[in-house]
TIKOL-5066 format. One line per field, with one value per residue (C-alpha): residue in three letters; x, y, z; residue number from 1; chain. Coordinates in nm, 2 decimals, always signed. Layout:
# residues N
rest ALA;...
x X;...
y Y;...
z Z;...
nr NUM;...
kette A;...
This chain:
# residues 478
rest UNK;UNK;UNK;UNK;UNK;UNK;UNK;UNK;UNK;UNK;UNK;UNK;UNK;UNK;UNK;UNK;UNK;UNK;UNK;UNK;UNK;UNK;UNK;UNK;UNK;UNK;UNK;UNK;UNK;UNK;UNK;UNK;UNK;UNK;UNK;UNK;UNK;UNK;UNK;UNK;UNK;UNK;UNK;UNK;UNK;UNK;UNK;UNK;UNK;UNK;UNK;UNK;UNK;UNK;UNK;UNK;UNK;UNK;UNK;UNK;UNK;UNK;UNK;UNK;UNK;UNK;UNK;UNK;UNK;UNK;UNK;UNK;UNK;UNK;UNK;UNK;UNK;UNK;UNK;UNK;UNK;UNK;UNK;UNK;UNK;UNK;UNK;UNK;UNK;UNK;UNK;UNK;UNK;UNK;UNK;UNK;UNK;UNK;UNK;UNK;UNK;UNK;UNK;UNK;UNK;UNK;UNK;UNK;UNK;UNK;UNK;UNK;UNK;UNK;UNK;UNK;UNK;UNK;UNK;UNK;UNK;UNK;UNK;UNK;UNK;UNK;UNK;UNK;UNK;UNK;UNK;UNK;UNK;UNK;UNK;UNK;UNK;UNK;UNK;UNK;UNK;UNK;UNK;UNK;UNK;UNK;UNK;UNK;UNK;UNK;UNK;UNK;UNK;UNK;UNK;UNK;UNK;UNK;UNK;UNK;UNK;UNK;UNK;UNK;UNK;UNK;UNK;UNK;UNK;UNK;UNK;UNK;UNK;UNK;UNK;UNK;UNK;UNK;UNK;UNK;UNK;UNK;UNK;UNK;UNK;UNK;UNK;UNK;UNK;UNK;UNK;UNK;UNK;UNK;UNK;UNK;UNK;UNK;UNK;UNK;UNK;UNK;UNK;UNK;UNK;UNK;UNK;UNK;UNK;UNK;UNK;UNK;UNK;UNK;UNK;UNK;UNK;UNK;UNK;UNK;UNK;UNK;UNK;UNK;UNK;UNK;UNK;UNK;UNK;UNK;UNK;UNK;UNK;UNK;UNK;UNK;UNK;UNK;UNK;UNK;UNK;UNK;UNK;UNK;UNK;UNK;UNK;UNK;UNK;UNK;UNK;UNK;UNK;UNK;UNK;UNK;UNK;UNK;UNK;UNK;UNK;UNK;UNK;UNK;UNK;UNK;UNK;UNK;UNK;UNK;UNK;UNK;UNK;UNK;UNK;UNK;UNK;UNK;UNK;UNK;UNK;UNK;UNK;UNK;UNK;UNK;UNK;UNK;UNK;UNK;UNK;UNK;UNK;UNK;UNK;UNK;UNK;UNK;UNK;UNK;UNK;UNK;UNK;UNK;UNK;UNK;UNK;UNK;UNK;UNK;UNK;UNK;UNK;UNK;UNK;UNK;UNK;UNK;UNK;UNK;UNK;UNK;UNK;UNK;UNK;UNK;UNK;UNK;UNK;UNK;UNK;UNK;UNK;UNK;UNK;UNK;UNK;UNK;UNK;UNK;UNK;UNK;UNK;UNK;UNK;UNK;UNK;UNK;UNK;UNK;UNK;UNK;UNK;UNK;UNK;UNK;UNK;UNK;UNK;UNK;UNK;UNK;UNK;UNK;UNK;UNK;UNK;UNK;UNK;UNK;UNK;UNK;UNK;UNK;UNK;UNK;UNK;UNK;UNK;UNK;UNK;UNK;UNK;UNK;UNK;UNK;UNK;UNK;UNK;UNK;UNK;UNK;UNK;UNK;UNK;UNK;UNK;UNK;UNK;UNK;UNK;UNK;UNK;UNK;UNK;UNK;UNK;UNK;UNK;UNK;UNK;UNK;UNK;UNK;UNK;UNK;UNK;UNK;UNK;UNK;UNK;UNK;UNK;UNK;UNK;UNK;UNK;UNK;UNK;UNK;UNK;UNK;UNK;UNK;UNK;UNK;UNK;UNK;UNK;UNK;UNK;UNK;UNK;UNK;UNK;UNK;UNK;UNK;UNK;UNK;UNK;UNK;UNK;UNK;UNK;UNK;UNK;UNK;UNK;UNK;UNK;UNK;UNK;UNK;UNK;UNK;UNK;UNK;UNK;UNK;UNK;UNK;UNK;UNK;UNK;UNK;UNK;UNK
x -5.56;-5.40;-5.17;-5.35;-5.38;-5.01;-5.07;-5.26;-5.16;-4.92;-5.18;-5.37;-5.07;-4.99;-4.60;-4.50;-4.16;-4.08;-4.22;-4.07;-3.70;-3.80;-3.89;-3.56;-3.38;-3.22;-3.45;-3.75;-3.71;-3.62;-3.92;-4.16;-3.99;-4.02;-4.41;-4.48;-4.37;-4.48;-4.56;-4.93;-5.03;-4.73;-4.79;-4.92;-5.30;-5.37;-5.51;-5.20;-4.92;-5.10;-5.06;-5.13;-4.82;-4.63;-4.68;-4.64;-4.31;-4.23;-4.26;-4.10;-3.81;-3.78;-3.74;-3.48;-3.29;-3.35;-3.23;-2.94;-2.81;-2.77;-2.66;-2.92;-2.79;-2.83;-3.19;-3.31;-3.23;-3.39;-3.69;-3.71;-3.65;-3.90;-4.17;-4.15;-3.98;-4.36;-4.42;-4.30;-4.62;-4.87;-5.02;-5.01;-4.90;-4.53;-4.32;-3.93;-3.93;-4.08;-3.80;-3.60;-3.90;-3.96;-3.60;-3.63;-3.90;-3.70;-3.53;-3.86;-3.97;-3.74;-3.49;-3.19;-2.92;-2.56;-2.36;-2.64;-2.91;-2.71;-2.69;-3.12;-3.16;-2.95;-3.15;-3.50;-3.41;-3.26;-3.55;-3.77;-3.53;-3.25;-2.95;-2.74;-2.78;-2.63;-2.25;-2.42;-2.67;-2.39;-2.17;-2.40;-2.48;-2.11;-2.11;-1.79;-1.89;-2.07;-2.12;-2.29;-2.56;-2.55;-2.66;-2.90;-3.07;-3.08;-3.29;-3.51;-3.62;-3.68;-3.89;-4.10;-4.09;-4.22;-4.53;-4.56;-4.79;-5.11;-5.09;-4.98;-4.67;-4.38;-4.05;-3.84;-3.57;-3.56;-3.50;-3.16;-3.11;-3.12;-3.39;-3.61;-3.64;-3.74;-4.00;-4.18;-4.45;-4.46;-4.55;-4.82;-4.96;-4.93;-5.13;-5.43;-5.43;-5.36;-5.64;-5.87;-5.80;-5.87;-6.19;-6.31;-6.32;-6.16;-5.88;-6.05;-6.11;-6.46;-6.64;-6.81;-7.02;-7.06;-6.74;-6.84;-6.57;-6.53;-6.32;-6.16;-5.83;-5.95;-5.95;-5.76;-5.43;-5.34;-5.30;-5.60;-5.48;-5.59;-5.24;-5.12;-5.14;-5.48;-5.62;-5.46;-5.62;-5.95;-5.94;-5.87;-6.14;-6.35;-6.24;-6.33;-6.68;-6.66;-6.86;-6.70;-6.92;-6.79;-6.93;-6.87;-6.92;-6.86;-7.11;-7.12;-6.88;-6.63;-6.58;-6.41;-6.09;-6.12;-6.37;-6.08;-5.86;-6.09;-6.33;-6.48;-6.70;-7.03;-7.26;-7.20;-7.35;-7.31;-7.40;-7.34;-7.63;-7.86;-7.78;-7.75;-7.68;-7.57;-7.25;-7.26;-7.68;-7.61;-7.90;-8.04;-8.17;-8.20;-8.23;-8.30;-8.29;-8.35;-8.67;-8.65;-8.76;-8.46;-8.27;-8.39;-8.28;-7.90;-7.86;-8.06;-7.75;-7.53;-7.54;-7.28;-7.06;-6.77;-6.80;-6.80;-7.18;-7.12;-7.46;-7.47;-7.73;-7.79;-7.63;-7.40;-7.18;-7.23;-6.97;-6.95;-6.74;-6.52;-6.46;-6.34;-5.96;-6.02;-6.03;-5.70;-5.85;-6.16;-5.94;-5.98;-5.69;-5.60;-5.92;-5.84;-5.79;-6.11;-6.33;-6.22;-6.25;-6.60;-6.80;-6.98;-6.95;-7.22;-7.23;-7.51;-7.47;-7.74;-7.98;-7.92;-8.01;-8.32;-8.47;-8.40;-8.71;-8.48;-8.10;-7.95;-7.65;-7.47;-7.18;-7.02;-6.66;-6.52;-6.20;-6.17;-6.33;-6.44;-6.68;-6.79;-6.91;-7.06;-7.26;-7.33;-7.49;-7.74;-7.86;-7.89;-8.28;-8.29;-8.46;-8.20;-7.81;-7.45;-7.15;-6.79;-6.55;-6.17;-6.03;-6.34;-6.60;-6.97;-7.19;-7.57;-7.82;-8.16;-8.35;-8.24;-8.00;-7.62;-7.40;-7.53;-7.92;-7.75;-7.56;-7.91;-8.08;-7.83;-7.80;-8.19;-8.17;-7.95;-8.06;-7.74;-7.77;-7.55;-7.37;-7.23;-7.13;-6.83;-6.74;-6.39;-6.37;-6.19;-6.38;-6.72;-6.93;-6.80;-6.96;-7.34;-7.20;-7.02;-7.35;-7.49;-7.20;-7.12;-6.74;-6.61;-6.19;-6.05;-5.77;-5.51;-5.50;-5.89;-6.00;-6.01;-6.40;-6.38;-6.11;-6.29;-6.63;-6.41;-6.35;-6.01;-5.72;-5.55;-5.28;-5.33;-5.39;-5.07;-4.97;-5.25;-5.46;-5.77;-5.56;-5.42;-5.73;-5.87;-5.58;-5.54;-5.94;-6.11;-6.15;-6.35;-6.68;-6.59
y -3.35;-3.03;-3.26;-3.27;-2.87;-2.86;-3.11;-2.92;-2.54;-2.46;-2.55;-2.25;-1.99;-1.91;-1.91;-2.19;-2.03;-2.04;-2.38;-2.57;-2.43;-2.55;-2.90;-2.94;-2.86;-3.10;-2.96;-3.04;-3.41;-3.35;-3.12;-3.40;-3.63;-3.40;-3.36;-3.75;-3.84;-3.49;-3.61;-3.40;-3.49;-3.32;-2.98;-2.70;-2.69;-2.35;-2.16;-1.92;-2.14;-2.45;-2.72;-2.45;-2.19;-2.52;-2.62;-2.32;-2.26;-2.58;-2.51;-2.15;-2.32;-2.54;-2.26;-2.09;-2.41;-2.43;-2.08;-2.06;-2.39;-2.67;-2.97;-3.23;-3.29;-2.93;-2.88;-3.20;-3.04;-2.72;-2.91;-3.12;-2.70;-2.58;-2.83;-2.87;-2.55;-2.48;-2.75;-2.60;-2.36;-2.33;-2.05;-1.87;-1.53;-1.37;-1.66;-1.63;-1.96;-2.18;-2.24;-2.37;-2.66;-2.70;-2.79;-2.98;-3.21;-3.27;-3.57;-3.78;-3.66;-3.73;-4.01;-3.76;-3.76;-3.64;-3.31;-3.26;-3.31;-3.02;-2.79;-2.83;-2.76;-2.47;-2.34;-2.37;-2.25;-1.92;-1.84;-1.73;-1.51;-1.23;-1.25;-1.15;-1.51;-1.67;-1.70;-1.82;-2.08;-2.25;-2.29;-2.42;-2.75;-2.77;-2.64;-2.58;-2.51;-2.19;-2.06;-2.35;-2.31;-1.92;-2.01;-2.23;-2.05;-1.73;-1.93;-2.09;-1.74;-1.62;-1.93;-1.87;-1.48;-1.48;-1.64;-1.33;-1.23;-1.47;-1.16;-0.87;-0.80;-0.91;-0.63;-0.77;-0.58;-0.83;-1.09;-1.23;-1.40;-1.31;-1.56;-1.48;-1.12;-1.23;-1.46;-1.17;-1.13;-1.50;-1.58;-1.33;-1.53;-1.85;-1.75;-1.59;-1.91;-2.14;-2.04;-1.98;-2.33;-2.42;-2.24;-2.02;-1.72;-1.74;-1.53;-1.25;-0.89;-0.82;-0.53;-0.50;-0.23;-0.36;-0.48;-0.60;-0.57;-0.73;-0.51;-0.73;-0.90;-0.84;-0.45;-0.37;-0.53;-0.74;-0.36;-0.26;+0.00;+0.06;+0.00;+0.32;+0.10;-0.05;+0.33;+0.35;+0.06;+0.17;+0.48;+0.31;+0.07;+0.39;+0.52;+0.18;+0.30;+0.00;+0.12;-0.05;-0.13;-0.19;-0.55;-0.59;-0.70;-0.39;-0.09;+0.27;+0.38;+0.11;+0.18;+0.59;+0.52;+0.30;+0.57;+0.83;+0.65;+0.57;+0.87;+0.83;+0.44;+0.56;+0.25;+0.02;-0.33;-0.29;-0.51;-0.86;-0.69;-0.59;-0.23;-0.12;+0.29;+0.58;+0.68;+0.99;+1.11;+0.95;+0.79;+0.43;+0.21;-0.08;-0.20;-0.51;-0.62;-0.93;-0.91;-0.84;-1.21;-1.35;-1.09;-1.32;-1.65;-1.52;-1.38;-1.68;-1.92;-1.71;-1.60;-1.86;-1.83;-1.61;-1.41;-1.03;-0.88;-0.64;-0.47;-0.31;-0.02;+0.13;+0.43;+0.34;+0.06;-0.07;-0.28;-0.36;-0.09;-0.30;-0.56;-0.31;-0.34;-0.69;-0.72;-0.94;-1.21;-1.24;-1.30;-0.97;-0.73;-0.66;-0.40;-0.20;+0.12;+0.12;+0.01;+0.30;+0.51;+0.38;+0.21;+0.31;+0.17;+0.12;-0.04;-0.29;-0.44;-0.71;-0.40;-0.24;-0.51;-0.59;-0.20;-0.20;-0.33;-0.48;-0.48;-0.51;-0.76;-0.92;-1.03;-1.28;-1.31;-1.62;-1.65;-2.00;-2.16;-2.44;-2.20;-2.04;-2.39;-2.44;-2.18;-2.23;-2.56;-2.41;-2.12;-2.36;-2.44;-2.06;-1.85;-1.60;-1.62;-1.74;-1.73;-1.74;-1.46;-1.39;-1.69;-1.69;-1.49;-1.53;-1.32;-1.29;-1.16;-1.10;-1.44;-1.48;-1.20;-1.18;-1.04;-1.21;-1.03;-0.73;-0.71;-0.84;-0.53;-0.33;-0.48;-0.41;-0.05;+0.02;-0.18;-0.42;-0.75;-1.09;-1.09;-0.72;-0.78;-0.92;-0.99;-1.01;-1.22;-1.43;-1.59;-1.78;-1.49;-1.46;-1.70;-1.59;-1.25;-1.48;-1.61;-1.25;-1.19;-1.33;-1.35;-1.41;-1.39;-1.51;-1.37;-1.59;-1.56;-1.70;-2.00;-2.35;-2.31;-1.97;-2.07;-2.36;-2.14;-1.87;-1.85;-1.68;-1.64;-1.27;-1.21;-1.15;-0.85;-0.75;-0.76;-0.56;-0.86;-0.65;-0.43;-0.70;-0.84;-0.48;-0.46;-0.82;-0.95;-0.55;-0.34;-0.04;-0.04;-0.03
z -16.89;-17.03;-17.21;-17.51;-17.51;-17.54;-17.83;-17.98;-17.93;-18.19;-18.44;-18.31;-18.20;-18.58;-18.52;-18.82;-18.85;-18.50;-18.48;-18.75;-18.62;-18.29;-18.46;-18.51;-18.23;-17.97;-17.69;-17.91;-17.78;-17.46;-17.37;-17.52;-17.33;-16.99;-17.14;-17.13;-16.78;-16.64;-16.29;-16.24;-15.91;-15.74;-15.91;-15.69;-15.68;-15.84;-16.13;-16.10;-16.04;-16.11;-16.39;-16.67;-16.58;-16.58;-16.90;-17.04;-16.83;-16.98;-17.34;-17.31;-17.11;-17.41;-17.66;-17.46;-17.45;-17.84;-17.91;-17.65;-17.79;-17.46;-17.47;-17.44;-17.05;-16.93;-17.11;-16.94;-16.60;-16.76;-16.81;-16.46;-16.29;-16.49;-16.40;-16.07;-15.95;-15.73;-15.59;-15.26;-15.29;-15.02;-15.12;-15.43;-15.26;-15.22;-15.09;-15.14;-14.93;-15.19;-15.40;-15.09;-15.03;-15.40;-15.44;-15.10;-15.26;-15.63;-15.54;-15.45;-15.74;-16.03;-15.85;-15.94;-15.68;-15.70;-15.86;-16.14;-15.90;-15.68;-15.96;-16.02;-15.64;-15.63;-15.99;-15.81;-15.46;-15.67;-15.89;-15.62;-15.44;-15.53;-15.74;-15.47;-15.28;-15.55;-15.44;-15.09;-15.27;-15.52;-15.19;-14.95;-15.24;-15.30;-15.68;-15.83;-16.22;-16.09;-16.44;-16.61;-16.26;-16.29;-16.67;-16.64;-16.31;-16.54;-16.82;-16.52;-16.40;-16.74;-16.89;-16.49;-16.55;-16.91;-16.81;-16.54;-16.87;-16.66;-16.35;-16.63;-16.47;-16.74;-16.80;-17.08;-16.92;-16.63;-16.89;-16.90;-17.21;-17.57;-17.59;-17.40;-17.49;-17.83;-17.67;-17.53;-17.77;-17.83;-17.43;-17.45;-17.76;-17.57;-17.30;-17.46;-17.66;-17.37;-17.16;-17.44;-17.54;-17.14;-17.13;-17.41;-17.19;-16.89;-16.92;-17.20;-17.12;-17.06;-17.03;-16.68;-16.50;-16.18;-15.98;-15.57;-15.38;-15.03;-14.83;-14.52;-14.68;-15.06;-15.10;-14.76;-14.66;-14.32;-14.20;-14.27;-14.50;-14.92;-15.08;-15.32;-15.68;-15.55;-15.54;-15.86;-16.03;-15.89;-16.07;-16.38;-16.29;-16.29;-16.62;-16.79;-16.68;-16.41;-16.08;-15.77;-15.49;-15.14;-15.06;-14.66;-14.36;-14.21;-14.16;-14.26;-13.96;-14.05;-14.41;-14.33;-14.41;-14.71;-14.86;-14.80;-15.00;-15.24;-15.22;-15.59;-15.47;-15.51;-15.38;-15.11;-15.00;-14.57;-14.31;-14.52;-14.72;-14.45;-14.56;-14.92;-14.97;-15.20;-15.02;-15.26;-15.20;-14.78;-14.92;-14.76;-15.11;-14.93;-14.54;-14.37;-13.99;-13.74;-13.53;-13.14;-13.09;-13.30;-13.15;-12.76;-12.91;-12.98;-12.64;-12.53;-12.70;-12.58;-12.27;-12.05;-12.37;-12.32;-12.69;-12.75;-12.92;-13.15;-13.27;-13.63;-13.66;-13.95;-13.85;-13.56;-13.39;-13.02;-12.82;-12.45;-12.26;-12.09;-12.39;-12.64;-12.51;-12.54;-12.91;-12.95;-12.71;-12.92;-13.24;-13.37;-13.26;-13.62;-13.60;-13.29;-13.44;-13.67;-13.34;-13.15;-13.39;-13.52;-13.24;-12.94;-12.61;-12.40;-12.06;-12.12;-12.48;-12.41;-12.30;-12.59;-12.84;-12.68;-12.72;-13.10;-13.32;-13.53;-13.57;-13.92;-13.83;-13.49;-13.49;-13.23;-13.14;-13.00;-12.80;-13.02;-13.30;-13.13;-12.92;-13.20;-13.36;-13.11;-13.05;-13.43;-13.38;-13.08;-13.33;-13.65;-13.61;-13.61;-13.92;-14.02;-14.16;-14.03;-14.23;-14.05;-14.09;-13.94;-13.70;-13.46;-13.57;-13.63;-13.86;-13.79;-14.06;-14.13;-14.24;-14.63;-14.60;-14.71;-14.95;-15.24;-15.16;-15.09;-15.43;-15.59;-15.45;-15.60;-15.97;-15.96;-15.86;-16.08;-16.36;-16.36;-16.50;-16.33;-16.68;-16.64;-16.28;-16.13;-15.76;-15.59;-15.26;-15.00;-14.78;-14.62;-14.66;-14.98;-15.14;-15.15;-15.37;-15.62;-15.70;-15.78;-16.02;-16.38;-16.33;-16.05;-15.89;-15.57;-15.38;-15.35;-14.98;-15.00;-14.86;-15.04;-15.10;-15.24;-15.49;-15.61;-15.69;-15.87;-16.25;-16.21;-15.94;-15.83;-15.62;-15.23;-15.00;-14.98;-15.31;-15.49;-15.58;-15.66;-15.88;-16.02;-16.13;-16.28;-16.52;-16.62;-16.69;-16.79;-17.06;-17.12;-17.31;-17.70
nr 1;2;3;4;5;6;7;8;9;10;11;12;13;14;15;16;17;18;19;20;21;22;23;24;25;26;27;28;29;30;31;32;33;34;35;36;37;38;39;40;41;42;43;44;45;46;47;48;49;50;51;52;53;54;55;56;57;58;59;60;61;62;63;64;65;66;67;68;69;70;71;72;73;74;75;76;77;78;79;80;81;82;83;84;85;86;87;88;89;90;91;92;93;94;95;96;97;98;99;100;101;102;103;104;105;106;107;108;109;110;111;112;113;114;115;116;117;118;119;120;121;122;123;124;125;126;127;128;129;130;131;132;133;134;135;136;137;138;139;140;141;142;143;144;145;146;147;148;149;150;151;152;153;154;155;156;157;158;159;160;161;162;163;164;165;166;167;168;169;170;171;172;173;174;175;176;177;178;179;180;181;182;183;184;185;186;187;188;189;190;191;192;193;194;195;196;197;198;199;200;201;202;203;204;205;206;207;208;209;210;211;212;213;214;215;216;217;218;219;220;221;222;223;224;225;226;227;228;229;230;231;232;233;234;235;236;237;238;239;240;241;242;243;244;245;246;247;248;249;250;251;252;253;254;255;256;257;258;259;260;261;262;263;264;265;266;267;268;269;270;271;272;273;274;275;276;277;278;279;280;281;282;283;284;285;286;287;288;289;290;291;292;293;294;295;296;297;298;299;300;301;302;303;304;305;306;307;308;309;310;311;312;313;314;315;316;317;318;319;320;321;322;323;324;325;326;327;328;329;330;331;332;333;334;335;336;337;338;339;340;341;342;343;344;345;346;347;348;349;350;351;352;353;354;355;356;357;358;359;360;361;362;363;364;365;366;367;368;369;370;371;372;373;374;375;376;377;378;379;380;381;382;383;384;385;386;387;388;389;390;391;392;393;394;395;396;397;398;399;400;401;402;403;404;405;406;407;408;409;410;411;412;413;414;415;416;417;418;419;420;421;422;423;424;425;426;427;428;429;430;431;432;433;434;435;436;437;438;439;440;441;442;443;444;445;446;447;448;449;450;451;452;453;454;455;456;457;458;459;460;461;462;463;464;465;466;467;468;469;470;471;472;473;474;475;476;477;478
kette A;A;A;A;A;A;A;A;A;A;A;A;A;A;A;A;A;A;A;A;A;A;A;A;A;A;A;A;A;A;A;A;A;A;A;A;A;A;A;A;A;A;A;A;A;A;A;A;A;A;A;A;A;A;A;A;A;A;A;A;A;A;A;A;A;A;A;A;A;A;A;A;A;A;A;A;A;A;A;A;A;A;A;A;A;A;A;A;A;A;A;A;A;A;A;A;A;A;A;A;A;A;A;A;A;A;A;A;A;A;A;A;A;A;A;A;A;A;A;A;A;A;A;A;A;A;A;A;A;A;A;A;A;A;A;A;A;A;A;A;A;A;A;A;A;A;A;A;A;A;A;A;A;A;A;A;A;A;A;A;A;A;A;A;A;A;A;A;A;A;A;A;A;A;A;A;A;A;A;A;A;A;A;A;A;A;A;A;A;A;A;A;A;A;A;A;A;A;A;A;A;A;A;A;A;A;A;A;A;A;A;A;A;A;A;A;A;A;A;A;A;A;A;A;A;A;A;A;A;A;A;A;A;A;A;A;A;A;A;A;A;A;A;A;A;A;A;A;A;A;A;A;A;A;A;A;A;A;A;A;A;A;A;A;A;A;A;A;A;A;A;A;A;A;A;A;A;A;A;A;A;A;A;A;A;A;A;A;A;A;A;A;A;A;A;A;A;A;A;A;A;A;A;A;A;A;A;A;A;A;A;A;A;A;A;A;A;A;A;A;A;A;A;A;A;A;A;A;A;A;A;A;A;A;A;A;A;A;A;A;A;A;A;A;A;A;A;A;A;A;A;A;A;A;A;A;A;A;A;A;A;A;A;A;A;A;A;A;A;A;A;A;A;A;A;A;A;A;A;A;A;A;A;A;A;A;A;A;A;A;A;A;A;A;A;A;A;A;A;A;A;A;A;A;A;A;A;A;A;A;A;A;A;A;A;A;A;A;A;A;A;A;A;A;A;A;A;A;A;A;A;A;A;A;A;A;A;A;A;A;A;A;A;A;A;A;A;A;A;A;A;A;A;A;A;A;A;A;A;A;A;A;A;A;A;A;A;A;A;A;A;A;A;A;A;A;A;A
């Protein structure tokens, strides 16, 4: 497929001088070579380490060969590390591990066995872990010339590190040839032109006023807390004239600590959109709920299931008394702290849902997933909306309702057009705001669906994903 991009490229990059001396090196013919019977279907499945940062790992492997003179032998094992140093990948966040099963994998893949074979196993386990394991690595496949592997492990990580350009996070000074630090500049160039070649627009900065952000394992980590650079990148986000918008599940007693870290988020879309309000003004723009005779039919399908109701008022939380130690057994331990700090407890919970005229969102929380399809299937003749969230949880809202509506209602209140908004997500729920939003990114922790609706990738939770995304696809208005 991208095969014929690669054809093609150099005619658009601009770089004749460069070009023609690569023409006529030895690892010009080697790399076309390694291009031809490039095997695709083992590649990792990804628009971040997937078939593009491959070929372009490729061709900038091929260059380093070229300028730091191999041999035709060593570039070819060059080339073999270079394609198929991810296909140990299952996920396209931080993973020292992967080298170790990409290498694990090389020998079904290319047919290569004995010392040369060693050296490419001990080149791929290394690029994806410290210098320091080096001495360690070489010993454990039985390498004697440790300086021709040191060598050709250093121009591995630097052809995989130059194309760090794709997540904006290249230092030349980690580069550890000559070489590569003059292909700097260059690998820049061959990405804006790659992806533009790809898809026109894909990877340009834009200008954006809207940006919906969904909070759970997008915005916040695995510990539930806004990561330092994230806060940072926000800000910038805020001086491109960008205006984030929390885009949860959560309500307006869940959100307090991610509005401390991030005090300047104006708008938010609560309540999987049941709840839309000016955090600034503590003004309501928007509110939705589920009528008291919806409201019967989910006690009604649940009541011999053994799930936790959790009731989302507009201005409050309610949770059964005795079930809010519980949390870990319902799949949701992870969120201890923030229930006791932001929900009530009340010793009736069924009680309490039937004296509310309307509710804006249940959830349900299943002790397995299985229980919670199930109960998925008794509610599905019913008129309002499900979406899954964590391991075994169940969202409830209004008929019609969901992040996508919610995010609507915004973009009209403020005058905000699909075009001018972007969205940020991970999961099921997800989905209904990346229809709202003209550009959408998934977090690399997301699920399979999520990715496949999402124009671009981002790294994960963990890892600054969101801030990731701010630096590497925004601008600020001209």
């Amino acid at each position: 497929m991208s095969r014929t991009i690669m054809e093609n490229i150099w005619e658009r990059l601009d770089e004749n001088t460069l070009h023609r001396s690569f023409l006529r090196s030895d690892a010009y013919a080697v790399y076309e070579k390694m291009m031809d019977r490039l095997d695709y279907g083992v590649l990792f499945e990804s628009r971040v380490h997937g078939v593009g940062h491959i070929e372009r790992t490729l061709l900038l492997g091929a260059l380093i060969a070229a300028g730091e003179k191999l041999n035709a032998a060593d570039t070819e094992l060059l080339m073999e590390a270079c394609a198929y140093h991810d296909t140990g990948r299952v996920s396209d966040g931080f993973d020292p591990a992967h080298g170790k099963r990409s290498a694990e994998k090389l020998e079904a893949i290319t047919g290569r066995t004995g010392k040369e074979a060693d050296i490419q196993r001990a080149m791929i386990t290394l690029h994806s872990i410290p210098k320091k394991h080096r001495e360690e690595v070489f010993a454990g496949y039985g390498i004697r010339d440790t300086e021709r592997a040191g060598r050709l492990t250093d121009m591995l990580k630097d052809a995989d590190g130059l194309d760090r350009v794709r997540i904006n996070d290249l230092d030349p000074k980690f580069m550890r040839t000559q070489t590569a630090r003059k292909l700097v500049d260059f690998s820049w160039k061959l990405f804006r032109t790659y992806g533009g070649m790809e898809k026109e627009e894909r990877y340009c900065k834009r200008t954006c006023r809207l940006l919906a952000l969904d909070l759970d394992d997008t915005l916040v980590t695995r510990e539930k807390d806004v990561l330092p650079q994230t806060v940072r990148d926000i800000k910038e986000a805020l001086n491109m004239g960008i205006e984030p918008v929390f885009c949860t599940g959560r309500g307006i007693t869940e959100i307090g600590k991610v509005r401390g870290a991030l005090g300047n988020v104006r708008y938010a879309v609560l309540l999987s959109g049941s709840l839309v309000t000016d955090l600034k003004e503590g003004k309501t723009l928007y509110q939705d709920g589920i009528g008291r005779d919806l409201v019967q039919e989910v006690l009604k399908a649940t009541e011999n299931t053994d799930c936790m109701l959790h009731l989302h008022m507009a201005d409050r939380s309610l949770v059964q008394k005795e079930q809010l130690p519980m949390l870990a057994e319902y799949h949701m331990g992870q969120f201890t702290e923030m229930f006791r700090d932001a929900c009530t407890t009340v010793e009736d919970i069924r009680a309490e849902a039937l004296r509310a005229e309307k509710i804006p969102k249940i959830n349900l929380y299943f002790r397995t997933p299985a229980e919670r399809e199930e109960t998925r299937r008794r509610m599905e003749h019913l008129c309002f909306s499900m979406a899954y969230a964590e391991d075994a949880s169940l969202e409830i809202s209004p008929p019609g309702v969901n992040k996508g509506t919610g995010l609507l209602a915004l973009r009209r209140i403020l005058g905000v057009t699909k075009e001018d908004t972007a969205a940020v997500g991970d999961a099921e729920n997800d989905l209904e705001m990346f229809r709202e939003a003209g550009f959408t990114i998934a977090m690399s922790n997301a699920i399979g669906a999520v990715k496949e609706q999402a124009d671009v990738l981002t790294g994960d939770q963990d890892h600054n994903g969101v801030g990731q995304a701010v630096r590497m696809y925004f601008k600020g208005k001209e």
